[in-house]
C-alpha positions, 0 to 999 in steps of 0.5 A: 623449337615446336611448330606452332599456329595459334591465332587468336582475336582478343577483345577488352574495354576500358574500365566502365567503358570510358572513351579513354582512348582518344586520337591523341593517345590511341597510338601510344596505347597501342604501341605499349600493347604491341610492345609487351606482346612481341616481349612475350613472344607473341607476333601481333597482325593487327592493333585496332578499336574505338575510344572504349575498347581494344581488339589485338590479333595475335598469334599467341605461343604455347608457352604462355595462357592466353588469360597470362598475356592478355593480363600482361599486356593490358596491365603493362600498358596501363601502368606504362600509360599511367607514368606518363604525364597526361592529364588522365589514368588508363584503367581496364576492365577485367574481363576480356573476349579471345576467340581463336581462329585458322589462318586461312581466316587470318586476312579477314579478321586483320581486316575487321580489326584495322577497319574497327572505325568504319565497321562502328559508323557503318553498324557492320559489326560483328555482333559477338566480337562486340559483345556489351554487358547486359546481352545476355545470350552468348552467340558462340553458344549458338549452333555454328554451320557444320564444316565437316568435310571428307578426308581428301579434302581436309589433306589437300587443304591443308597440303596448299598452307605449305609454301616452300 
């Protein structure tokens, strides 16, 4: 079986942005979501929005695209959802956000996405995690700080990951 660490943050919205996803159902959404993950080999850290988006943290395999899992665990749910007898249908939009990331920044982004609520009643989003339709200036095409360090360092830091 190959080795691998791929984390990802993912993001989409209900269709139209509707606030779908309501206190009384947030938890079933989530439960569907996490579900069909795991199904597909993915591990999920953390499930976590408001009414009319989602964020997933997961370590997605290489086996499997990211625009294939994503489109299978937003479709799955959905469709699971819309079985059930609730008095409205759960419908996504198509697009979505995936940004990848090292564990080392694993802690915080768990963090971001189970503090989802807080950061929106505070304003302390991050911007282009919660990107809306209309900005058009995509902030990942701005020139990001330089991490770039010597080799020693680059070994050394990635020597400490290894826990035995």
């Amino acid at each position: 079986m190959p080795y691998w660490q791929l984390f990802y943050h993912l993001v989409w919205t209900t269709k139209n942005r509707d606030p779908l996803i309501l206190p009384d159902v947030e938890s079933i959404i989530y439960d569907l979501l996490r579900t069909k993950a795991i199904g597909l080999g993915a591990t999920v850290f953390a499930i976590g929005g408001m009414p009319d988006h989602v964020h997933v943290v997961a370590s997605i395999p290489p086996k499997i695209a990211v625009a294939k899992f994503v489109g299978q665990i937003k479709a799955v749910a959905a469709t699971k959802f819309n079985k059930m007898d609730l008095p409205y249908v759960l419908y996504w939009q198509q697009e979505y956000g995936a940004f990848s990331f090292d564990g080392k920044r694993l802690p915080n982004v768990i963090a971001y996405v189970q503090q989802q609520k807080e950061h929106h009643a505070n304003q302390t989003t991050i911007p282009v995690l919660e990107r809306h339709k209309g900005q058009t200036k995509w902030l990942l095409r701005e020139p990001g700080p330089v991490y770039a360090v010597d080799d020693k360092t680059w070994r050394a830091e990635l020597a400490s990951l290894v826990k035995d």
